[in-house]
C-alpha angles and dihedrals in degrees: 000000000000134000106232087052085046091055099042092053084044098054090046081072098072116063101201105022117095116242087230090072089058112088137153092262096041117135084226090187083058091060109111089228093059122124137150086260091053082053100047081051091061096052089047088054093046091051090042100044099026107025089231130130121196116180129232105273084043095066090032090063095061126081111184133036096251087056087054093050088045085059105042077045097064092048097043093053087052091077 
């Protein structure tokens, strides 16, 4: 799994942020595009790229992108 992939599928996520914006140590909650919709499309994405699931209190408790990849990180390498 790499960063910059992680990142990019990340970014699709938003409609009207620039990927540019997006980076590993982006507050993604911070981002003025963020919603609880936009959150529950992440996790989509993470099942759906990744096969991972993370619940709810497990993606609550990261801040930053790279924190989220760090975590995603942990299950994937599990399999």
């Amino acid at each position: 799994m790499d960063i910059n992939e992680f990142i990019a599928n990340f970014a699709d996520q938003f409609d009207d942020t620039d990927s540019s914006e997006i980076m590993a140590e982006t507050k993604f909650r911070e981002l003025k595009e963020w919603s609880s919709m936009t959150g529950l499309a992440i996790l989509n994405m993470i099942n759906t790229n990744y096969s991972v699931r993370l619940n709810f209190s497990e993606f609550k408790s990261v801040n930053t992108v790279q924190e989220l990849f760090d975590l995603v990180s942990i299950y994937s390498d599990k399999e």
